[in-house]
N, CA, C and O atoms as a GROMACS GRO file, in nm:
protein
  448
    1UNK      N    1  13.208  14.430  19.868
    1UNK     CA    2  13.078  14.372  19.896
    1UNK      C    3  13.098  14.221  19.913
    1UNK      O    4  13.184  14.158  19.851
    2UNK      N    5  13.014  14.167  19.999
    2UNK     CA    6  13.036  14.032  20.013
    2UNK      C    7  12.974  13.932  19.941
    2UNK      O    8  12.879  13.971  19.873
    3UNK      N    9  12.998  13.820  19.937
    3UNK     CA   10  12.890  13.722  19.862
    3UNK      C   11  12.773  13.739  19.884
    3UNK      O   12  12.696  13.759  19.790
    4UNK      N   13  12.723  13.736  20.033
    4UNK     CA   14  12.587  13.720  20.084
    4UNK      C   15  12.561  13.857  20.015
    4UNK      O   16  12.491  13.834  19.917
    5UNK      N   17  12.579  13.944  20.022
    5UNK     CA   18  12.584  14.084  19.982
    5UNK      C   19  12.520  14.097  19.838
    5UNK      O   20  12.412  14.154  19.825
    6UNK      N   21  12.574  14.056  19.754
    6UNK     CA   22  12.558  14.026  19.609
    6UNK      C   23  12.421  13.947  19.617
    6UNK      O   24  12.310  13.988  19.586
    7UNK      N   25  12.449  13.854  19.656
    7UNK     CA   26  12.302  13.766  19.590
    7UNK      C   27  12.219  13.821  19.668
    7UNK      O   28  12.131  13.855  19.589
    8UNK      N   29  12.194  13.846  19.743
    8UNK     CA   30  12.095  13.940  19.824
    8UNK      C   31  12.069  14.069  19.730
    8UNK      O   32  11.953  14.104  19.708
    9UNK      N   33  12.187  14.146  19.672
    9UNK     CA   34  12.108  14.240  19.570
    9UNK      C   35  12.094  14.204  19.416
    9UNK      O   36  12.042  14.269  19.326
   10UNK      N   37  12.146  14.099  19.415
   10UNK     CA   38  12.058  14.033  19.260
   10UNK      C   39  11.961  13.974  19.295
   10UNK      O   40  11.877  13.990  19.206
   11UNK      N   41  11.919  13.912  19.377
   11UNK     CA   42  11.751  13.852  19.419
   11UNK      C   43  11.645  13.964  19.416
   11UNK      O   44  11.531  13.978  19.373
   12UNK      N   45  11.738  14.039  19.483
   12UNK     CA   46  11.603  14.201  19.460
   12UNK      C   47  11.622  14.290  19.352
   12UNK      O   48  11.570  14.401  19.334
   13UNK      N   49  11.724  14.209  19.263
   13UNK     CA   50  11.705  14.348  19.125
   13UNK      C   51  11.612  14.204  19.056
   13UNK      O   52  11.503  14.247  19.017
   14UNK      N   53  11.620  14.093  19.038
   14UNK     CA   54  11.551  14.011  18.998
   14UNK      C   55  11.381  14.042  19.021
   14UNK      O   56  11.305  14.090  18.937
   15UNK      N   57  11.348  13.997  19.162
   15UNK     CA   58  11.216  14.008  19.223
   15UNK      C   59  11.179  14.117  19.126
   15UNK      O   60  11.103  14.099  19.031
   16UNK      N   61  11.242  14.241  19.159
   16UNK     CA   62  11.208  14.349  19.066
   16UNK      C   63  11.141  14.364  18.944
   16UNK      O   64  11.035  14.415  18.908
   17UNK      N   65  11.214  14.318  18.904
   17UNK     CA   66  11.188  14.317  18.717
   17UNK      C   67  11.071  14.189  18.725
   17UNK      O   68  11.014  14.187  18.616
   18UNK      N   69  11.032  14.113  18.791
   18UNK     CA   70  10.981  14.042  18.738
   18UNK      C   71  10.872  14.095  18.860
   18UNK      O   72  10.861  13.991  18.924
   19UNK      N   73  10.817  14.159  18.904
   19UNK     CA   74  10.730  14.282  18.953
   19UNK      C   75  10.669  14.388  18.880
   19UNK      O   76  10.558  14.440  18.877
   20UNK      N   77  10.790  14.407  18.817
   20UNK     CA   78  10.737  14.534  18.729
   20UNK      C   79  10.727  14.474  18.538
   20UNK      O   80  10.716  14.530  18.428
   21UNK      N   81  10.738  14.349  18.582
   21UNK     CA   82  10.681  14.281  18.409
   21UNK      C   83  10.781  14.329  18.329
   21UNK      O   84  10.760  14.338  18.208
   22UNK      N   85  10.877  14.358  18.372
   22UNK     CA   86  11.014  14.438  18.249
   22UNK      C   87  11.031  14.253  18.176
   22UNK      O   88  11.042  14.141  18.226
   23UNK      N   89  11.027  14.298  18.065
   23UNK     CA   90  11.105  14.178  17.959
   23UNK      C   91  11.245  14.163  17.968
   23UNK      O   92  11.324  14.257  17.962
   24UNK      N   93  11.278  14.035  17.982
   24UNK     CA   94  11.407  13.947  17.995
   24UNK      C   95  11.421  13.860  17.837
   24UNK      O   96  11.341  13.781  17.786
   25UNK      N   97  11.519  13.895  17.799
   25UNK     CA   98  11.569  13.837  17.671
   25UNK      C   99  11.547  13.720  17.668
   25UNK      O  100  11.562  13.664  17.776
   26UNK      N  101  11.501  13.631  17.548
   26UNK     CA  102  11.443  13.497  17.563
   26UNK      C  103  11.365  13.430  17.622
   26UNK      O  104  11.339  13.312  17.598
   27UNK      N  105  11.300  13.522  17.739
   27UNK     CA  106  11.195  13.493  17.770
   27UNK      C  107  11.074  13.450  17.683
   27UNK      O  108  11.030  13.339  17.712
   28UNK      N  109  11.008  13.520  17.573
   28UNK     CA  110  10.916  13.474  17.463
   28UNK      C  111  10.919  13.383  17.377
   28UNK      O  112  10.820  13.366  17.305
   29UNK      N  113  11.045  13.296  17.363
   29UNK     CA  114  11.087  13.205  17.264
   29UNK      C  115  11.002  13.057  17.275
   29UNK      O  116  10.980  12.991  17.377
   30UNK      N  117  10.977  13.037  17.184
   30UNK     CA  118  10.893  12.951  17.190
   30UNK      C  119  10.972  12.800  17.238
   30UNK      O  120  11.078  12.771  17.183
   31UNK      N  121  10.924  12.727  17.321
   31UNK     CA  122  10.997  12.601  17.358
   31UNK      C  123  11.042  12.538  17.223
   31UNK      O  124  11.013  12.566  17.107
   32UNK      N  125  11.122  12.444  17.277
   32UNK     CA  126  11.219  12.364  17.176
   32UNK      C  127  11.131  12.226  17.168
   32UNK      O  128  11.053  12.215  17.263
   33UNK      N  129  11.129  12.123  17.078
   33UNK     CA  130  11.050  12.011  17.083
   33UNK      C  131  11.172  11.935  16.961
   33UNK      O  132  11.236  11.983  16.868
   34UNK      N  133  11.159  11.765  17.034
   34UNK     CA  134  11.265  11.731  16.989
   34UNK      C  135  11.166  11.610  16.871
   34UNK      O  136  11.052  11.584  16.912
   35UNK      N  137  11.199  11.558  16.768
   35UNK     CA  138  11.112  11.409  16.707
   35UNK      C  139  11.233  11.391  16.604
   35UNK      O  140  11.321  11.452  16.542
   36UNK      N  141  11.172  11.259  16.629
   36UNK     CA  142  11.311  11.119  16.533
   36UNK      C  143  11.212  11.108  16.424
   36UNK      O  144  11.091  11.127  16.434
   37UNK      N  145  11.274  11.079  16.328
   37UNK     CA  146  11.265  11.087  16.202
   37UNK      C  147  11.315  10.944  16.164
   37UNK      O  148  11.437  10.939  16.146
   38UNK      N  149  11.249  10.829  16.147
   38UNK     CA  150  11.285  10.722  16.113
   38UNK      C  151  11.261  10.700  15.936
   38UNK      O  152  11.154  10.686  15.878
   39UNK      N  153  11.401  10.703  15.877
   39UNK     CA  154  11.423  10.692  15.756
   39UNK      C  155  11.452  10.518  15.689
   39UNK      O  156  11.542  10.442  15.723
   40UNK      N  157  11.310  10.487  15.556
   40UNK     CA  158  11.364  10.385  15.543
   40UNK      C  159  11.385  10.358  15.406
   40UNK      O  160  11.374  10.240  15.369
   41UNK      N  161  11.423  10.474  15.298
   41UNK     CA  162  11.501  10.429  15.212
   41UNK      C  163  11.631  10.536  15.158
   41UNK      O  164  11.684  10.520  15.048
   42UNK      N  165  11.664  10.630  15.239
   42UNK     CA  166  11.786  10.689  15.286
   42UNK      C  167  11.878  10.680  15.355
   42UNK      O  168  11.887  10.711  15.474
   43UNK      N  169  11.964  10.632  15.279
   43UNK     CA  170  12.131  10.615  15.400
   43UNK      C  171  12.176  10.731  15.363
   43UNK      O  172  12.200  10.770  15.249
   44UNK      N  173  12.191  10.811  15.507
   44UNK     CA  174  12.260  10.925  15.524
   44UNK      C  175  12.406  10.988  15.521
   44UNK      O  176  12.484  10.926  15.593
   45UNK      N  177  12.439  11.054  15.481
   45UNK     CA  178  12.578  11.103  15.470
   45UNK      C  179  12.681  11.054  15.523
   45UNK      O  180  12.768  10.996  15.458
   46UNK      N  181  12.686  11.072  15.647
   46UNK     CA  182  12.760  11.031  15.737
   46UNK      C  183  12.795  10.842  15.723
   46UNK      O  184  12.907  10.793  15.732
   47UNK      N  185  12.730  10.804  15.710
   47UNK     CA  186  12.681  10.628  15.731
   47UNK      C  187  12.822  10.591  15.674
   47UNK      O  188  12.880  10.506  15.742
   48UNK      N  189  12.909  10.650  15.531
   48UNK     CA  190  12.998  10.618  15.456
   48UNK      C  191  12.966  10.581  15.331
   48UNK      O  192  12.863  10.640  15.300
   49UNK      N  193  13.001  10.516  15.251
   49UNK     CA  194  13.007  10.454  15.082
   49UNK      C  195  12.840  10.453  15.036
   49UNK      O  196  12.753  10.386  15.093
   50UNK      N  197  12.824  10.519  14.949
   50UNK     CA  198  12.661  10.511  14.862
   50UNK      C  199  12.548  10.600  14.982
   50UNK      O  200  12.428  10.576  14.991
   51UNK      N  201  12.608  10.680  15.047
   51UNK     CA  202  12.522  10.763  15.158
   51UNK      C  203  12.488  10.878  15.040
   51UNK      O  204  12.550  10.870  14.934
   52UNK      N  205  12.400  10.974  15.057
   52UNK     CA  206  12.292  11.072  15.029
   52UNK      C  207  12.302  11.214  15.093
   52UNK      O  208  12.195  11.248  15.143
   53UNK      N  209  12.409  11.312  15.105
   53UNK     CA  210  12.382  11.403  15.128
   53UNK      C  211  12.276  11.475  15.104
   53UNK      O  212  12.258  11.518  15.218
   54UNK      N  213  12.203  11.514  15.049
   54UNK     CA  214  12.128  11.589  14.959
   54UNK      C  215  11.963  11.618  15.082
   54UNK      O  216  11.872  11.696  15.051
   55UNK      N  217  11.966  11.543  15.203
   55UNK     CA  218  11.859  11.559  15.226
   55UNK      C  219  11.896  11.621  15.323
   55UNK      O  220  11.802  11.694  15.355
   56UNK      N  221  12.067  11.647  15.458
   56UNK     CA  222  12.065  11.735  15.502
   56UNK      C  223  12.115  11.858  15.432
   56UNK      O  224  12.162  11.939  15.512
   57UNK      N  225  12.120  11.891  15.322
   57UNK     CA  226  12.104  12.044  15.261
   57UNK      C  227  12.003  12.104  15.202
   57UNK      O  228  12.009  12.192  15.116
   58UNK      N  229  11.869  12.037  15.270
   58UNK     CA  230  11.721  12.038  15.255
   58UNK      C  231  11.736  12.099  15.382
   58UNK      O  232  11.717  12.218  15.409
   59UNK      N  233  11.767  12.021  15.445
   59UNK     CA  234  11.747  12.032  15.604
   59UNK      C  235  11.783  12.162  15.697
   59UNK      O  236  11.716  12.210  15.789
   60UNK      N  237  11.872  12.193  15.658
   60UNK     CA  238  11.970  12.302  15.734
   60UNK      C  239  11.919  12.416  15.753
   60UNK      O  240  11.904  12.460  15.867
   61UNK      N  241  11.873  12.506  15.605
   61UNK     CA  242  11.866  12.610  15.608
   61UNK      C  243  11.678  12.645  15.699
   61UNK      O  244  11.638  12.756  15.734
   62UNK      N  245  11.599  12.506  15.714
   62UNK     CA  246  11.480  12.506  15.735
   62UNK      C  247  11.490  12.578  15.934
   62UNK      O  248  11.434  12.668  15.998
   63UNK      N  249  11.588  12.477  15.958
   63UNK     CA  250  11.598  12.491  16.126
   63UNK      C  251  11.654  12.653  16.152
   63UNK      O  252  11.717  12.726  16.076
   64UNK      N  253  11.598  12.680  16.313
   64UNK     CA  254  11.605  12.800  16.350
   64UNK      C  255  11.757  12.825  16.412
   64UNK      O  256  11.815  12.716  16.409
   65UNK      N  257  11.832  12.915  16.459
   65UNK     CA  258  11.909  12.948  16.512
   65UNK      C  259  11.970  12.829  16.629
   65UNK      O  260  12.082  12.795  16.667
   66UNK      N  261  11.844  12.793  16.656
   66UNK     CA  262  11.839  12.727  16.856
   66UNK      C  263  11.859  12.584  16.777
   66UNK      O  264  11.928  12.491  16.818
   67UNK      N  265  11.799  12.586  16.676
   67UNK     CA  266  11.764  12.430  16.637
   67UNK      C  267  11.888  12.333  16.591
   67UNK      O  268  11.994  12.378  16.546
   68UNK      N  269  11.855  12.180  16.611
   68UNK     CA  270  11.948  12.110  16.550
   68UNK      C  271  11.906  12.019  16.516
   68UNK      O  272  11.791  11.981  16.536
   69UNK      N  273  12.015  11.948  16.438
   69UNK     CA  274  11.939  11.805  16.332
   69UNK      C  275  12.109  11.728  16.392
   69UNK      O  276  12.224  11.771  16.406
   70UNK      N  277  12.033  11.588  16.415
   70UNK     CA  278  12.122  11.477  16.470
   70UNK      C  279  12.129  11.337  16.394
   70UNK      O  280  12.034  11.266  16.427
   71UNK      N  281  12.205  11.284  16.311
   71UNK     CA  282  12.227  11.188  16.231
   71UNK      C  283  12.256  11.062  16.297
   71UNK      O  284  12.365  11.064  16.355
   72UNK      N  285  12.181  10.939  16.307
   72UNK     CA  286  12.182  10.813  16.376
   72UNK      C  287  12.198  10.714  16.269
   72UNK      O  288  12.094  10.670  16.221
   73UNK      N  289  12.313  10.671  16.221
   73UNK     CA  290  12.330  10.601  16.108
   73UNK      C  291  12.297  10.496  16.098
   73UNK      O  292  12.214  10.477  16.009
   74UNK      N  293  12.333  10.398  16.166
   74UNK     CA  294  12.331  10.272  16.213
   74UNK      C  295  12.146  10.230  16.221
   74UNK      O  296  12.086  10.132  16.177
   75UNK      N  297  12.097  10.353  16.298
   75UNK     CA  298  11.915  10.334  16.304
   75UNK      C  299  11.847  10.399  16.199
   75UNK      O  300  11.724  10.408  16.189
   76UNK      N  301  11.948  10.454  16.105
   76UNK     CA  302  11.840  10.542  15.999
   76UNK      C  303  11.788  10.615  16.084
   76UNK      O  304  11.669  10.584  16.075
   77UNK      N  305  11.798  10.703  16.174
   77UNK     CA  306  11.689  10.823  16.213
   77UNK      C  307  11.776  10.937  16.175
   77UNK      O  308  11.893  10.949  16.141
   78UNK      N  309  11.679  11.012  16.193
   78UNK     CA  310  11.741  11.174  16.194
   78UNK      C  311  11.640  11.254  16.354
   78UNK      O  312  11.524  11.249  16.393
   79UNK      N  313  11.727  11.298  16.387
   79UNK     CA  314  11.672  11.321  16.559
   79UNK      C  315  11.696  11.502  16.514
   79UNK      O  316  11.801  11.558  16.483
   80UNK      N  317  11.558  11.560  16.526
   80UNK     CA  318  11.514  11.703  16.496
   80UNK      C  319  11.471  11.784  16.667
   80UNK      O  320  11.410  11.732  16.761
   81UNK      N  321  11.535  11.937  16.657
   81UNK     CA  322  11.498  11.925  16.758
   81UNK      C  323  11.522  12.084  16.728
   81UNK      O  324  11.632  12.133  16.702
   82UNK      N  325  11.369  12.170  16.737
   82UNK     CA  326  11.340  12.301  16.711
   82UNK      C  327  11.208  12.291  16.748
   82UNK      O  328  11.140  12.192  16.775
   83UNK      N  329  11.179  12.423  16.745
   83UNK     CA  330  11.054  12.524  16.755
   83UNK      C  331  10.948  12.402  16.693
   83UNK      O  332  10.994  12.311  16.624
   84UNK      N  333  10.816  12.412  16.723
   84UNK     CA  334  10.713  12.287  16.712
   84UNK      C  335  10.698  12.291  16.543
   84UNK      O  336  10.706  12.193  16.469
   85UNK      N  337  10.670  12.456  16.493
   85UNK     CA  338  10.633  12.461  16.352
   85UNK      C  339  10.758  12.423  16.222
   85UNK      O  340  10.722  12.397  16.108
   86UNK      N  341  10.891  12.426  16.260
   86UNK     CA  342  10.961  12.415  16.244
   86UNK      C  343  11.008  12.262  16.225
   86UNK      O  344  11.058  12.222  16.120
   87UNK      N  345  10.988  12.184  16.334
   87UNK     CA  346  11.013  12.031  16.318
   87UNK      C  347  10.902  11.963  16.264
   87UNK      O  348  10.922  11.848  16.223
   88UNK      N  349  10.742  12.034  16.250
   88UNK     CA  350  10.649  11.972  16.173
   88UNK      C  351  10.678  11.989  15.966
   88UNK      O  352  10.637  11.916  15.876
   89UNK      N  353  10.763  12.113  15.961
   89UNK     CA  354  10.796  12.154  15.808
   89UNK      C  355  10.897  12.013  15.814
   89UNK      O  356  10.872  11.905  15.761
   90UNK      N  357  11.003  12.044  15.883
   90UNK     CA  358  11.142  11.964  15.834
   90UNK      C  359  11.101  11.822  15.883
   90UNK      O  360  11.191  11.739  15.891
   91UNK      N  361  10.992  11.792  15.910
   91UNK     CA  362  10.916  11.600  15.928
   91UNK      C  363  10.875  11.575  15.787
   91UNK      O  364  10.911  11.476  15.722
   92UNK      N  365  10.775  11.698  15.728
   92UNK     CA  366  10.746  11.674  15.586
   92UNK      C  367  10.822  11.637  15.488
   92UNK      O  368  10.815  11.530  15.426
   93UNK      N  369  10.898  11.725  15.471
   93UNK     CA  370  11.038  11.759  15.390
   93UNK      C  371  11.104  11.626  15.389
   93UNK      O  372  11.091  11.554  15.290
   94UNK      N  373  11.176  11.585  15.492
   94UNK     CA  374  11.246  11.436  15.494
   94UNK      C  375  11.172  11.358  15.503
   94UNK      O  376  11.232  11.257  15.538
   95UNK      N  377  11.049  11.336  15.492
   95UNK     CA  378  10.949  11.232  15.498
   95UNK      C  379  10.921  11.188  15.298
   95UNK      O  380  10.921  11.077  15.243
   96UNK      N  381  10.907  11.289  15.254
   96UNK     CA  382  10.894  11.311  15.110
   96UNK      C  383  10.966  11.292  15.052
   96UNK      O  384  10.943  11.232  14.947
   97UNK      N  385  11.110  11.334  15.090
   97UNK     CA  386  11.239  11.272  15.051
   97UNK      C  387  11.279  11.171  15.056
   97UNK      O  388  11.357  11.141  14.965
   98UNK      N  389  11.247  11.054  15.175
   98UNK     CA  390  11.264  10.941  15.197
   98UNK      C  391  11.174  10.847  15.108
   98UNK      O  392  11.216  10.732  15.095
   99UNK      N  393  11.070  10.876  15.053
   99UNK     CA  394  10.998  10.824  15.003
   99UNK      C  395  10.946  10.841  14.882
   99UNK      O  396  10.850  10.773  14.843
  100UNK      N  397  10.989  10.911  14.828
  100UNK     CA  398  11.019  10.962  14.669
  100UNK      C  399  11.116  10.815  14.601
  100UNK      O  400  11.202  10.743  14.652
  101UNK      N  401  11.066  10.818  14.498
  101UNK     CA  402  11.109  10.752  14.381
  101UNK      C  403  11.218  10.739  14.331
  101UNK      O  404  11.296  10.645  14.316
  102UNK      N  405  11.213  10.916  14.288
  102UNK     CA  406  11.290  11.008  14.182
  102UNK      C  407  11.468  10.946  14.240
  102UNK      O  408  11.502  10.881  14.339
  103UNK      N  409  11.535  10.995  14.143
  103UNK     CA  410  11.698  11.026  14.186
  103UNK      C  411  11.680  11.107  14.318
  103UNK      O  412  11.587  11.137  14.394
  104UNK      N  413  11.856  11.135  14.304
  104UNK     CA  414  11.827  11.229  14.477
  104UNK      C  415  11.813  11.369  14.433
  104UNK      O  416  11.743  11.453  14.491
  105UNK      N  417  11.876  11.387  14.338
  105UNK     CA  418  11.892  11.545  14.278
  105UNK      C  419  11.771  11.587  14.252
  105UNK      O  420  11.745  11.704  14.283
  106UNK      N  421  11.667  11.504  14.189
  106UNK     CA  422  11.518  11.562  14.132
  106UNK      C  423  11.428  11.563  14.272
  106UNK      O  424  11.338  11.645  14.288
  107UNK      N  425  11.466  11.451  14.382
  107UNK     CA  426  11.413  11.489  14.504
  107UNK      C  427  11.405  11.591  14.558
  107UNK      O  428  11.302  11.617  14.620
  108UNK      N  429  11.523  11.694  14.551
  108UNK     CA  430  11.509  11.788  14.643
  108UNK      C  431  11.369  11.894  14.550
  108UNK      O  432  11.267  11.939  14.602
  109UNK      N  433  11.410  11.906  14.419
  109UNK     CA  434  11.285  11.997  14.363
  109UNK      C  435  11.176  11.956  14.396
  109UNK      O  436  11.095  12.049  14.385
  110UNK      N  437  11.130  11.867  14.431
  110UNK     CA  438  10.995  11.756  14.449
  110UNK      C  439  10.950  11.781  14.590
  110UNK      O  440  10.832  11.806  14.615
  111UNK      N  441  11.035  11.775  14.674
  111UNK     CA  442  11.022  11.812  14.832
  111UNK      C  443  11.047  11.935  14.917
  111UNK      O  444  11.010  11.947  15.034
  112UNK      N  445  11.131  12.048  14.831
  112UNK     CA  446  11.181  12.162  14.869
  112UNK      C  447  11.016  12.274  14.890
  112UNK      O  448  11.026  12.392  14.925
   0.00000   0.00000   0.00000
């Protein structure tokens, strides 16, 4: 079969299915939405000497499969980028954390 051949019959097994409303995997997934997280009394892990793990192992288990969390040391942000309901939980979460009082250890019970 030839090239032209091929895409000519994947355009019409395509057209198809999307004719007859057949579901395509990931089609339903809800868009991705990205927001920075400007942190201003957390130095983050990464940064080096007197940094704070503790708020991405808050973080991790919150995000979805698709999702990711991006560490900007130098700007204090944390750059979130998941499902809408998902980056509004994990905005709270490190927002509360950043701004808590407490040690870091009693933070996470306080914000979890």
């Amino acid at each position: 079969m030839t090239l032209r051949k091929q895409v000519m019959a994947m355009s019409i097994l395509l057209l198809s299915l999307h004719l007859l409303n057949w579901h395509v995997p990931g089609q339903d997934q809800p868009p991705l939405v990205e927001e920075t997280i400007y942190l201003k009394h957390t130095r983050m892990c990464l940064c080096g000497d007197g940094c704070d793990g503790n708020l991405l192992r808050l973080i991790r288990p919150l995000l979805s499969k698709r999702g990711s969390v991006e560490v900007a040391c130098q700007e204090a942000q944390l750059i979130i980028t998941d499902e809408r309901p998902r980056v509004d939980k994990i905005s709270k979460v490190a927002l509360c954390y950043d701004n808590s009082t407490r040690p870091p250890e009693e933070r996470e019970k306080e914000c979890s």
